[in-house]
TORPA-4810 file (N, C-alpha, C, O; in nm, 3 decimals):
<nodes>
NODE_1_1.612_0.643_-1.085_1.527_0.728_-1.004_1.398_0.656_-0.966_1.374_0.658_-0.845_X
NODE_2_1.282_0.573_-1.067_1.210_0.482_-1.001_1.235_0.407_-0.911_1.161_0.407_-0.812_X
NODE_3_1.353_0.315_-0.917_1.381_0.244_-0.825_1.397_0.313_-0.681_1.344_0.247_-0.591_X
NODE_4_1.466_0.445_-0.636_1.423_0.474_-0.552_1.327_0.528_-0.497_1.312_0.549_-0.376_X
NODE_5_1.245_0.559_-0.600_1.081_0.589_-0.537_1.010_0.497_-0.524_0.915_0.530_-0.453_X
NODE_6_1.002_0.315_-0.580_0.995_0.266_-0.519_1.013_0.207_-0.384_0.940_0.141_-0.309_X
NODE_7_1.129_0.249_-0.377_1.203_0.149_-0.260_1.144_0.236_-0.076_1.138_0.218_0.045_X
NODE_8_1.105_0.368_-0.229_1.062_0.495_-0.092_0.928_0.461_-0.056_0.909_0.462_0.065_X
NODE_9_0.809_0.426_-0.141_0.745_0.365_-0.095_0.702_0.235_-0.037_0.595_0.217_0.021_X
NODE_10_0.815_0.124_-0.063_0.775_0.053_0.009_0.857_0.067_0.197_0.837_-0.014_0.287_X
NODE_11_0.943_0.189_0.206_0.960_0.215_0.310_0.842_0.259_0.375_0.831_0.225_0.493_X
NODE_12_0.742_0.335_0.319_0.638_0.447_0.406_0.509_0.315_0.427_0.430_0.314_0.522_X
NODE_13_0.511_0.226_0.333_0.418_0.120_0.356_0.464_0.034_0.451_0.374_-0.014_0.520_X
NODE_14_0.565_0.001_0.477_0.632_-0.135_0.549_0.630_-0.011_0.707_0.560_-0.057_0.798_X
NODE_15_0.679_0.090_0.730_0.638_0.219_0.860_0.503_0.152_0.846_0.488_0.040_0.894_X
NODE_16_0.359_0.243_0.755_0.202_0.185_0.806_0.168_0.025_0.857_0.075_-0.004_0.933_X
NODE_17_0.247_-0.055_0.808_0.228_-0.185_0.842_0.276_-0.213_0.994_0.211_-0.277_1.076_X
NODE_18_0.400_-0.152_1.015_0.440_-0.151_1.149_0.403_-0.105_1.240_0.401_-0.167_1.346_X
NODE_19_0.346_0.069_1.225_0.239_0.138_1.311_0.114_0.050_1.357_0.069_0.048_1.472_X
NODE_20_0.050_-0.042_1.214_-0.094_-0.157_1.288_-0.025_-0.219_1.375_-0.069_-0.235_1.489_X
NODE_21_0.122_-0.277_1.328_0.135_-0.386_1.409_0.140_-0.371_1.537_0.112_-0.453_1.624_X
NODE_22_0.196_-0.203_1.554_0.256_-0.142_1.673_0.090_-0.156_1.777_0.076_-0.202_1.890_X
NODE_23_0.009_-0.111_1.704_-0.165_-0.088_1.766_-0.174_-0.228_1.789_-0.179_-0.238_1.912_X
NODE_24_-0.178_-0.330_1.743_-0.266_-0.491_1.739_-0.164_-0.518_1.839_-0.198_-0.605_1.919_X
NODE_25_-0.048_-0.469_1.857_0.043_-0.585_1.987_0.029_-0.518_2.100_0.080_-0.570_2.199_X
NODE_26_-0.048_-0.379_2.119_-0.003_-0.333_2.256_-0.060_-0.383_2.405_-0.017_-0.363_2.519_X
NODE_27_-0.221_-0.485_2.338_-0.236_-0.551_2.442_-0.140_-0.670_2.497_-0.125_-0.717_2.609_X
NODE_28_-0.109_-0.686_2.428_-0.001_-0.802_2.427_0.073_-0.815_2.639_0.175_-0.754_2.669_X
NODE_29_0.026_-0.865_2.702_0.077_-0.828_2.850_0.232_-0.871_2.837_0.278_-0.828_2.943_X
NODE_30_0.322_-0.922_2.780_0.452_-0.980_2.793_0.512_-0.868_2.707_0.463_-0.844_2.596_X
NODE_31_0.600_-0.809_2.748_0.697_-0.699_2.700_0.776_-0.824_2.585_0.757_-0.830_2.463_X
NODE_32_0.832_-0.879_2.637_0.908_-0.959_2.547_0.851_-1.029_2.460_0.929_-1.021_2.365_X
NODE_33_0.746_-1.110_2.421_0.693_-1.128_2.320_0.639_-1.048_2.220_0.656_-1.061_2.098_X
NODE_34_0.552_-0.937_2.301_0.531_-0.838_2.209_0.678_-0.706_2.116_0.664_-0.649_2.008_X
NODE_35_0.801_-0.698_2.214_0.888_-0.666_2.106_0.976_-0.745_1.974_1.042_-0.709_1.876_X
NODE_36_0.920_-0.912_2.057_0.973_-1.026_1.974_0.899_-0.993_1.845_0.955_-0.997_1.735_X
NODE_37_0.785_-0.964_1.859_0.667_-0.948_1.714_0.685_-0.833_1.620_0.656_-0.819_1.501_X
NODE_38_0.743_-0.751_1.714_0.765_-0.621_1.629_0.828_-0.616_1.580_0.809_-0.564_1.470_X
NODE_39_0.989_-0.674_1.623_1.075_-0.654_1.558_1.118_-0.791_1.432_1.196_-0.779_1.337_X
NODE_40_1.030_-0.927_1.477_1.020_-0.966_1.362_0.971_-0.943_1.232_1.023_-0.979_1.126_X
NODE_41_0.811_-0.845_1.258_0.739_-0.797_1.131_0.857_-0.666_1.078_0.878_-0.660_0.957_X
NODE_42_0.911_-0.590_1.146_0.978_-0.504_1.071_1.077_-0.566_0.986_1.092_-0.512_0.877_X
NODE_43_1.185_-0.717_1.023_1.278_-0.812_0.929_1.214_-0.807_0.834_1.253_-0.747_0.734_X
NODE_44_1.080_-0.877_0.842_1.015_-0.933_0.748_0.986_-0.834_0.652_1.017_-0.838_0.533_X
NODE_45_0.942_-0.773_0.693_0.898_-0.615_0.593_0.995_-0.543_0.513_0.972_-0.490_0.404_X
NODE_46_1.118_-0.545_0.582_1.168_-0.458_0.485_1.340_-0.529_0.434_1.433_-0.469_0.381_X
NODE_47_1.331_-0.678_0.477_1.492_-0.709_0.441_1.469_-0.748_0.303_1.385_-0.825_0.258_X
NODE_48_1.581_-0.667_0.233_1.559_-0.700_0.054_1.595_-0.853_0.001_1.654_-0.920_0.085_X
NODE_49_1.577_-0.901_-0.091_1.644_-0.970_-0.151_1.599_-0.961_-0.331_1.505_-0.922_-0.399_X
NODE_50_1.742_-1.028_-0.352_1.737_-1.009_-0.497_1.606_-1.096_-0.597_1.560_-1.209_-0.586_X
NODE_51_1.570_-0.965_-0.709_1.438_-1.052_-0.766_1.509_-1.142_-0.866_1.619_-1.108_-0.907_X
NODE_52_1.464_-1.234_-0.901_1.529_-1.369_-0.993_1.493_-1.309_-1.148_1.583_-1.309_-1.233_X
NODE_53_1.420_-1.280_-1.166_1.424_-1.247_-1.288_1.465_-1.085_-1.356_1.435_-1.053_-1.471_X
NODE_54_1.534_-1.002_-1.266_1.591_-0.863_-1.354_1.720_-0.896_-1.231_1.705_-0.938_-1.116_X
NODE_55_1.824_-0.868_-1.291_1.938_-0.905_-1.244_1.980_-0.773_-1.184_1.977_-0.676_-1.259_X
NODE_56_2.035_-0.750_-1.009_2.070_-0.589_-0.953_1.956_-0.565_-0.920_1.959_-0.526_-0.803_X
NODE_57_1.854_-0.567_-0.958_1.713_-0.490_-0.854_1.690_-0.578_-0.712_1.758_-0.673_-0.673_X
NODE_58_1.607_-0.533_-0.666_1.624_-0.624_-0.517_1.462_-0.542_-0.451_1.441_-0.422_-0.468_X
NODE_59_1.383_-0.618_-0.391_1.272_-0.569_-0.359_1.275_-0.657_-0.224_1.370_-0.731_-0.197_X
NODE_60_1.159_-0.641_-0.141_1.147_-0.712_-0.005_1.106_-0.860_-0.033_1.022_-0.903_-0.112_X
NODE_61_1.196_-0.931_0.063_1.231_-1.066_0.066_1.053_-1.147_0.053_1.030_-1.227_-0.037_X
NODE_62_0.975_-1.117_0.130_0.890_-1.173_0.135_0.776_-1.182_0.037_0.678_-1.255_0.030_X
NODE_63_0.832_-1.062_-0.052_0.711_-1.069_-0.168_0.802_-1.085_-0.294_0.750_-1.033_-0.392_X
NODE_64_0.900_-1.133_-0.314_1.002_-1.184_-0.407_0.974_-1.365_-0.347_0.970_-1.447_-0.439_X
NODE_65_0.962_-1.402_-0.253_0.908_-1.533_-0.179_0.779_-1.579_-0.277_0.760_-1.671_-0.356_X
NODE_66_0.713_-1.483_-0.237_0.591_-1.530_-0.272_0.568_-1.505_-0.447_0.489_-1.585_-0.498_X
NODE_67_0.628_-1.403_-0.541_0.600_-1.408_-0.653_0.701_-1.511_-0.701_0.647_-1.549_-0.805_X
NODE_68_0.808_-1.575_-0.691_0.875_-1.684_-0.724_0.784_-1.831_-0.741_0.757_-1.904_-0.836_X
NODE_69_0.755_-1.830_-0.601_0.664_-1.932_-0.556_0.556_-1.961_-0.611_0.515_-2.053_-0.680_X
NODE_70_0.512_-1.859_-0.566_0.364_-1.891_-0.585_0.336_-1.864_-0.814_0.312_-1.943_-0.905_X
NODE_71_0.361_-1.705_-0.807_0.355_-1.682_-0.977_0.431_-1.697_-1.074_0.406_-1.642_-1.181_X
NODE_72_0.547_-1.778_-1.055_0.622_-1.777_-1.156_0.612_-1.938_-1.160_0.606_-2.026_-1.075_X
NODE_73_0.615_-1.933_-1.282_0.608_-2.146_-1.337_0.697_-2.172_-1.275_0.669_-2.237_-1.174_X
NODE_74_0.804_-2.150_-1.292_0.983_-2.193_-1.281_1.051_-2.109_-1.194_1.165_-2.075_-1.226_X
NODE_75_0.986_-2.054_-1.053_1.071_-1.957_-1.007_1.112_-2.041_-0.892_1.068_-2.150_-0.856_X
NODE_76_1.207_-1.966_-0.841_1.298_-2.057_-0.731_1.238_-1.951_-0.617_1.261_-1.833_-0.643_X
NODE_77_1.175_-1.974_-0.510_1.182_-1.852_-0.377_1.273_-1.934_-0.302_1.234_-1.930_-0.185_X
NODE_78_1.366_-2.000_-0.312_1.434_-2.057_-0.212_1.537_-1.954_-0.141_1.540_-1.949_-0.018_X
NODE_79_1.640_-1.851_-0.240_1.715_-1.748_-0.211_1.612_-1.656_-0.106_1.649_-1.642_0.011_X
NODE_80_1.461_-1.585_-0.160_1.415_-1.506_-0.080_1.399_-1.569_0.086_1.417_-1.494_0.182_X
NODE_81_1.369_-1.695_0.101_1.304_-1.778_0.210_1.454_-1.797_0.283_1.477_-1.773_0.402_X
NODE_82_1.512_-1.826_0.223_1.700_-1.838_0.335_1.718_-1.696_0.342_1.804_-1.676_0.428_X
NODE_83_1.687_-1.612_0.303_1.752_-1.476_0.342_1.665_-1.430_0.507_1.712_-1.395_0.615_X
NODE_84_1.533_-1.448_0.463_1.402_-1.466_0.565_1.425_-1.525_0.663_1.410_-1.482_0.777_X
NODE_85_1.463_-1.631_0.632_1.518_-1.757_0.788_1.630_-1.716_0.837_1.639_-1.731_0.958_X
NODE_86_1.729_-1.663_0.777_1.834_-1.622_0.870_1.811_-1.503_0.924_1.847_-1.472_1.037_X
NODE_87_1.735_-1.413_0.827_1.719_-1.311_0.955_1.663_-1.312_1.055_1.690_-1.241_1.152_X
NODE_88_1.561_-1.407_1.048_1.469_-1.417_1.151_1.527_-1.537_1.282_1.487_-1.564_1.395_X
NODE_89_1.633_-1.581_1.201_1.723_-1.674_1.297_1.853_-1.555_1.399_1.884_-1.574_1.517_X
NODE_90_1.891_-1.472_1.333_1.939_-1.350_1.363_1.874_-1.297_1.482_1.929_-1.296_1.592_X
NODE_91_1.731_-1.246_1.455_1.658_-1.159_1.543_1.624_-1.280_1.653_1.625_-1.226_1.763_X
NODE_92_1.601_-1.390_1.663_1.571_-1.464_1.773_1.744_-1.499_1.848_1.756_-1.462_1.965_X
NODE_93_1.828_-1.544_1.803_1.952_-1.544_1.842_1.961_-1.384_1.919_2.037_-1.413_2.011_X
NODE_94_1.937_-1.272_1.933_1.966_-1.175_1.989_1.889_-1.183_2.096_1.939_-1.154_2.204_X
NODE_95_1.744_-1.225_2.088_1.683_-1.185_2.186_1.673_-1.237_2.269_1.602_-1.201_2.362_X
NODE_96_1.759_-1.369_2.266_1.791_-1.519_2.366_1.898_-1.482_2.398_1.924_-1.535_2.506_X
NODE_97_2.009_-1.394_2.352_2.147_-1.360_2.425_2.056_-1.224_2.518_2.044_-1.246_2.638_X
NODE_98_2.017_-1.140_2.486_1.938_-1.067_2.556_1.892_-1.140_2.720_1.931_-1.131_2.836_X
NODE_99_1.786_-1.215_2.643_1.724_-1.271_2.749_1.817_-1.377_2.863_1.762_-1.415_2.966_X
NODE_100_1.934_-1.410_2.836_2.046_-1.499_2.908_2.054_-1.323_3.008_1.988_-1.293_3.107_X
NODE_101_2.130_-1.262_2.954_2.225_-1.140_2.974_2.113_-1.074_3.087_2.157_-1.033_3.195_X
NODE_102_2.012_-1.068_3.066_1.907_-1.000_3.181_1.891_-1.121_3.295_1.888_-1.105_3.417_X
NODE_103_1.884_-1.224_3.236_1.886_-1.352_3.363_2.015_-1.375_3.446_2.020_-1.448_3.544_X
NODE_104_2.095_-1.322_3.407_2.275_-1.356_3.470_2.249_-1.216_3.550_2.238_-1.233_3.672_X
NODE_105_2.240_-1.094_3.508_2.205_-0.971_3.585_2.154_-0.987_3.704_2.192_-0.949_3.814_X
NODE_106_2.068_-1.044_3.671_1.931_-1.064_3.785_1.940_-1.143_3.880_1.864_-1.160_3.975_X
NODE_107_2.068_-1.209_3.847_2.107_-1.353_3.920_2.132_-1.258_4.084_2.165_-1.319_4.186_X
</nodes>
């Protein structure tokens, strides 16, 4: 039951983080860069990966990154950081088939 009240709050935090982001990008004049940003900070925010040291729990990739890394003597963030890069290799791979798919349209 903690675990999902965690997981519930870091849903309602990773939403407030996205709402700033949503405010800080709207000057943004390029539609496409600015949904490029959004929808990268939301990957980033909320794709899990497994924590290295309790085996089955799983918290967000980027702060399992950084407590490996950075606070643990002996921690590996290499698993959190490849999970990170491919998604974020994921979300740019879409938005370049996107962006082909609107240029062939337009043709």
């Amino acid at each position: 039951m903690d675990y999902l009240i965690a997981w519930g709050l870091v849903l309602l935090a990773g939403l407030g983080c996205l709402g700033g982001i949503f405010l800080l990008t709207r000057a943004i004049p390029s539609p496409w860069w600015r949904s490029l940003i959004r929808s990268l900070s939301a990957v980033w925010l909320l794709v899990p990966a497994q924590i290295g040291v309790v085996d089955g729990y799983y918290a967000p990739a980027f702060i399992v990154a950084l407590f490996e890394g950075v606070f643990r003597r002996e921690g590996d963030p290499d698993p959190a950081l490849l999970i990170l890069g491919v998604s974020t290799a994921v979300v740019l791979l879409v938005y370049i088939a996107v962006l082909i798919l609107r240029r062939r349209r337009n043709s």
